[in-house]
C-alpha positions as CSV (number, residue, x, y, z in Angstrom):
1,X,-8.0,96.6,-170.8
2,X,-11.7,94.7,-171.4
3,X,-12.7,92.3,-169.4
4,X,-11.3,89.3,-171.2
5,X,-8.0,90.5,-170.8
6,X,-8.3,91.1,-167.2
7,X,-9.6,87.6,-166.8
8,X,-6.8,86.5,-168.3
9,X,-4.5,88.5,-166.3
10,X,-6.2,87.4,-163.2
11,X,-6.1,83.4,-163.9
12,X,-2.5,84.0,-165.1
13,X,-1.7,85.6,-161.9
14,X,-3.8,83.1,-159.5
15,X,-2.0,80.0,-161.4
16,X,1.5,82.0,-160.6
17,X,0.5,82.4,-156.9
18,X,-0.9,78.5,-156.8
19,X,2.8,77.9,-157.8
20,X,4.2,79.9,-155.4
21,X,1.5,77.9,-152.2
22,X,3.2,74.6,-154.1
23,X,7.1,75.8,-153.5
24,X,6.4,76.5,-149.9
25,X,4.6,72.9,-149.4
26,X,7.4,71.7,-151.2
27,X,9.2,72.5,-148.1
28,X,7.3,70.3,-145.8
29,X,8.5,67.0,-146.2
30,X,12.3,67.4,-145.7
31,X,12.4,70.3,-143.2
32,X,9.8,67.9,-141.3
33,X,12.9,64.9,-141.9
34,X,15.6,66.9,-140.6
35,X,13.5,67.8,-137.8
36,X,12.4,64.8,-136.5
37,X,15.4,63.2,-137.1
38,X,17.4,65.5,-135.2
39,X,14.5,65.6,-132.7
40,X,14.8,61.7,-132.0
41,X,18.5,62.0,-132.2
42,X,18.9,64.3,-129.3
43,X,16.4,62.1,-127.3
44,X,18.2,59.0,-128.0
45,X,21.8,60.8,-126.8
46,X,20.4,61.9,-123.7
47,X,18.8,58.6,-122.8
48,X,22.1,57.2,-122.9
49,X,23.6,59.8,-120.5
50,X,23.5,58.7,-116.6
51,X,24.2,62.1,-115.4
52,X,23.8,65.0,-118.3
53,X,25.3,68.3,-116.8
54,X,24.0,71.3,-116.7
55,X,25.4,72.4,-119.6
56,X,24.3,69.2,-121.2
57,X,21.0,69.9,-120.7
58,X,21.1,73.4,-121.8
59,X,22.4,72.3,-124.9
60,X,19.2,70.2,-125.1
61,X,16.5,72.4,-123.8
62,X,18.0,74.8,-126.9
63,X,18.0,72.3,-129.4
64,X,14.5,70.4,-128.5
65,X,12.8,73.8,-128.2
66,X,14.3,75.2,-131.3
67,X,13.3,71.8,-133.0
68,X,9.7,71.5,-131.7
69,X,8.9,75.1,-132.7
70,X,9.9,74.6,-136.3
71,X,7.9,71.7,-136.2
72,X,5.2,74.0,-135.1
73,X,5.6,76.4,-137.9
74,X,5.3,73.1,-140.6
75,X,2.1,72.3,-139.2
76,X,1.2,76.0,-139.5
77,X,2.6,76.0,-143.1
78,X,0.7,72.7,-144.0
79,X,-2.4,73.6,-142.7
80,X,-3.6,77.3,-144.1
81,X,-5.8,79.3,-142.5
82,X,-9.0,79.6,-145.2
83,X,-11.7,82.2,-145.4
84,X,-15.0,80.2,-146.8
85,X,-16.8,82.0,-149.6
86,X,-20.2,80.2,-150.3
87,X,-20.8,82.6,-152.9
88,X,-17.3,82.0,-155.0
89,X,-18.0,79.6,-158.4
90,X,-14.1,78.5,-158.3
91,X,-13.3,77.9,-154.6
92,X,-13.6,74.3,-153.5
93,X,-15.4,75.7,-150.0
94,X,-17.8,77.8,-152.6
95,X,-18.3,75.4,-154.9
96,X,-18.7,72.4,-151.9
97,X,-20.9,74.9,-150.2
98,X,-23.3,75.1,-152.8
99,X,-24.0,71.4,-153.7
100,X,-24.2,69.8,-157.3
101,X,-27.6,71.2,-158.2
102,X,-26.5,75.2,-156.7
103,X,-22.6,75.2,-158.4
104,X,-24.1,73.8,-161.7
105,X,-27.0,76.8,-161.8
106,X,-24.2,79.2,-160.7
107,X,-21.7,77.9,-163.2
108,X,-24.5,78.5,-166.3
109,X,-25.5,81.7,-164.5
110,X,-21.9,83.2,-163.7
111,X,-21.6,86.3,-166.2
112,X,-17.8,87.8,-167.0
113,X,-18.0,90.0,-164.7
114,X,-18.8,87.8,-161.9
115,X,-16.0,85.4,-162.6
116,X,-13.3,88.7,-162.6
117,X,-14.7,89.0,-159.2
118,X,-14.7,85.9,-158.0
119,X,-11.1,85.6,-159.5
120,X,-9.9,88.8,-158.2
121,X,-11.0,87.2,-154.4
122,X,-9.3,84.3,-155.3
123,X,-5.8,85.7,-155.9
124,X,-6.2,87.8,-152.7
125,X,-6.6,85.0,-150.8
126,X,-4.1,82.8,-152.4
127,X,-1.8,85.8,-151.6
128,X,-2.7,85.6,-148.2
129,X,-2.6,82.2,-147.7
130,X,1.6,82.1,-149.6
131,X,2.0,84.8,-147.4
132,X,1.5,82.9,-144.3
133,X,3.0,79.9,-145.4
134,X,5.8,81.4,-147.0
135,X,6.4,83.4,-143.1
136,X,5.7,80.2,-141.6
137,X,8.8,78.4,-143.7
138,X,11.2,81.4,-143.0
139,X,10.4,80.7,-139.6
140,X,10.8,77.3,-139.4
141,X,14.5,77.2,-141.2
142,X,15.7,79.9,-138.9
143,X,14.5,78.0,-136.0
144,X,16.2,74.8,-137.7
145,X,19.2,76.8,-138.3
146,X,19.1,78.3,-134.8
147,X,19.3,74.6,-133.8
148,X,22.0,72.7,-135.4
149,X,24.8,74.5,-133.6
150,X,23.9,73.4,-130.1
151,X,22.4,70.1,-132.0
152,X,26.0,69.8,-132.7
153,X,27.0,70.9,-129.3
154,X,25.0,68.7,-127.8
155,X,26.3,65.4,-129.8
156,X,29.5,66.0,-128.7
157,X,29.1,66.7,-125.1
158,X,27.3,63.5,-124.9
159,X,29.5,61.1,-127.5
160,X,32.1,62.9,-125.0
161,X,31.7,61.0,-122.0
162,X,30.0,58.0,-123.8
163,X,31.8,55.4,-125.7
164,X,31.0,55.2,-128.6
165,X,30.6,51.5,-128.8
166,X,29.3,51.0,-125.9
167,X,26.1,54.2,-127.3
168,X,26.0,51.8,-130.3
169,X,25.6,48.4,-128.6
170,X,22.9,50.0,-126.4
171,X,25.1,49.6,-122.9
């Protein structure tokens, strides 16, 4: 394979993995929904509970903690651990790294080879970097998943012993 082949190769195969980071922040926004919707939900039902049981509240240290850490793991997934390379001609750290006047002599200076190399880096890191975030998401839907039984628990211990007109009209 010559060089121009493996560049190709490696763009092909850093735009496939810049695909993959782009599923996994896909993710974000709706896990993030549930979450904080069932988050506030369980708040609001045991607000409105003069005297949660025991069991009650186990159902809601569960569910709260399950919640919280999958909103842990989003922040995790939306925010990507990043090794800088000052040196790299296609990395936005690189290339911010180096100023206007240093990227634009590195761009007109970069030879083949270099740019395999600095691609080759690239992929690796991207790898990493859907990796984590890809570990992160799994995380954060078992945790969800963990949480929507005693979620569901939990709504029904509380709608229960409270009316539900009276939870609706605030009383």
């Amino acid at each position: 394979m010559n060089i121009n082949d493996k560049i190709r190769f490696m763009e092909n195969n850093l735009a496939r993995q810049l695909d993959w980071i782009r599923a996994a922040d896909s993710k974000i926004a709706p896990v993030i929904f549930i979450t904080t919707s069932m988050l506030g939900a369980s708040v609001a039902f045991l607000s409105k509970t003069s005297d949660p049981s025991g069991f009650t509240l186990a159902l809601a240290a569960i569910c709260i903690g399950a919640l919280i850490y999958t909103l842990s793991c989003m922040v995790m997934v939306n925010f990507p651990r990043i090794t800088r390379y000052d040196e790299s001609a296609i990395f936005f750290e690189g290339i911010k790294f180096s100023g206007f006047a240093g990227f634009e002599k590195k761009a007109g200076e970069i030879t083949e080879e270099a740019y395999f190399r600095d691609l080759t880096r690239m992929c690796y890191n991207n790898a990493i970097i859907a990796s984590a975030k890809f570990s992160y998401v799994k995380r954060a839907m078992i945790s969800l998943f963990i949480a929507i039984l005693p979620w569901m628990l939990l709504v029904y211990n509380v709608f229960h012993y409270v009316k539900i007109d009276a939870f609706l009209q605030g009383k």
